[in-house]
C-alpha positions, 0 to 999 in steps of 0.5 A: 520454044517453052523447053529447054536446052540450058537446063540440059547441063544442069542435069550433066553437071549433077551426074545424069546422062545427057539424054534424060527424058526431063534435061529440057523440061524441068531442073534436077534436084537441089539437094545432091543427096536425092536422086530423081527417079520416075514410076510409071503406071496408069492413069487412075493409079498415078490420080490416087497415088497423088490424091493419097499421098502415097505409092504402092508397095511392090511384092516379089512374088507379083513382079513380072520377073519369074527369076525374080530373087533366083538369079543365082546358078544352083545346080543341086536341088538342096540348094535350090530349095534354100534360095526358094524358102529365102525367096518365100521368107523374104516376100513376106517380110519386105515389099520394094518401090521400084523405080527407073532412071529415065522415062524416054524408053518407049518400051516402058509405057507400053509395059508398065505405063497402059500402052502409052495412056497412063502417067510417069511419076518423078520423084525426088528419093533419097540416094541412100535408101535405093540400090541399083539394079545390076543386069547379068547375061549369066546367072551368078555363080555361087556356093552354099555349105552343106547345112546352110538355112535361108537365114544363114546366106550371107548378107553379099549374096542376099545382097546380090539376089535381091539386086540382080535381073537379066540383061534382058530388062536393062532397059528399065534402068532400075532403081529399088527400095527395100520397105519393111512391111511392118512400116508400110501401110495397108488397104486391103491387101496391098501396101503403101509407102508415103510420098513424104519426107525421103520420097517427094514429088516432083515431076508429071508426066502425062503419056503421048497418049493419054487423054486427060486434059494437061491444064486439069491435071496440072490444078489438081497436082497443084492441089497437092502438091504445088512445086511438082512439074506437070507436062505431057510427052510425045513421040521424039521426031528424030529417034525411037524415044519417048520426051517432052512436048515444048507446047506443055512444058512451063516457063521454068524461069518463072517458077511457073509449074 
């Protein structure tokens, strides 16, 4: 069998949890100051965003989240309307790349990775330019002065919205990075982040369902990017998970990707 369990403690000796989708498929990063975290998104998408080099830029306002910067418990509607008016100020200045710990949740490709059609995304980013997210069964309690502006709340509590989702969405495992958006670059109206330097490729992974031939995908990532892993996925046999399929997993040994 092409994957396997030896590089599993690899992962666990590097601080990755033992079931990561990837801990028989591919080794973790050399460098302990990147941390590997993986972008779900459709096919096309995941094509382009190789070919170009880039990553899409999320903005808060199109997340799927409606509590999206608003986790705080606010009874008054003064203070409502300070955290709103910092939520507007702050989609029009920042962007975020958010990405997940872990690609074996099926519920992820169903959401964000077309229905299981699409492609899983890994990258090699630097531990010190993402936040985890933290979830909350309850919104977080919190107290503003009488006169406070959105540019007065303090950097904690910015700090805490910005990073503070529903236990509802643990399953994602988030990871986010704040991009200004002056530093981002534009098509159209959206906002891209370059797949260089800080934020590397390192990892393929085609959905249990997605069609497109692994050996094609394979050449053309090579293309591009000659040391990222390309495999496809499958349904686990024993449990509710998404992981690799051994008969598209290299020879890691070799060096062959």
């Amino acid at each position: 069998m092409p994957t396997h369990e030896l590089l599993r403690g690899e992962w666990i000796a590097a601080g990755y949890k033992s079931d990561m989708g990837s801990a028989i498929a591919c080794r973790p990063p050399d460098d302990h100051s990147m941390i590997r975290l993986y972008y779900l998104t459709k096919f096309e998408h995941a094509v382009s965003n190789i070919e170009n080099r880039r990553v899409k830029v999320s903005r808060f306002a199109d997340l799927n989240d409606p509590f999206e910067l608003l986790a705080a418990n606010f009874k008054e509607h003064k203070t409502r309307k300070v955290i709103r008016n910092w939520k507007d100020k702050s989609h029009s200045l920042m962007g975020l790349l958010c990405f997940a710990g872990d690609w074996s949740e099926p519920v992820m490709w169903s959401h964000y990775g077309e229905k299981h059609t699409g492609v899983c995304l890994g990258f090699d980013v630097s531990r010190s330019t993402v936040q985890q997210v933290s979830y909350k069964d309850d919104r977080i309690l919190a107290a503003l002065g009488k006169t406070q502006t959105p540019d007065e709340l303090s950097e904690e509590l910015q700090q805490q919205l910005l990073c503070t989702k529903s236990g509802g969405w643990r399953y994602e495992e988030e990871y986010r990075r704040f991009v200004n958006l002056n530093d981002a670059s534009t098509d159209g109206a959206r906002h891209f982040w370059p797949i260089s330097g800080d934020v590397q490729l390192a990892e393929v992974i085609l959905g249990p369902l997605c069609e497109e031939p692994v050996e094609s995908v394979r050449q053309k990532v090579k293309s591009h990017f000659p040391n990222a892993v390309v495999f496809k996925a499958r349904l686990a046999f024993q449990s509710f998970k998404i992981v690799p399929d051994a008969r598209t997993v290299k020879n890691w040994r070799s060096g062959d990707h």
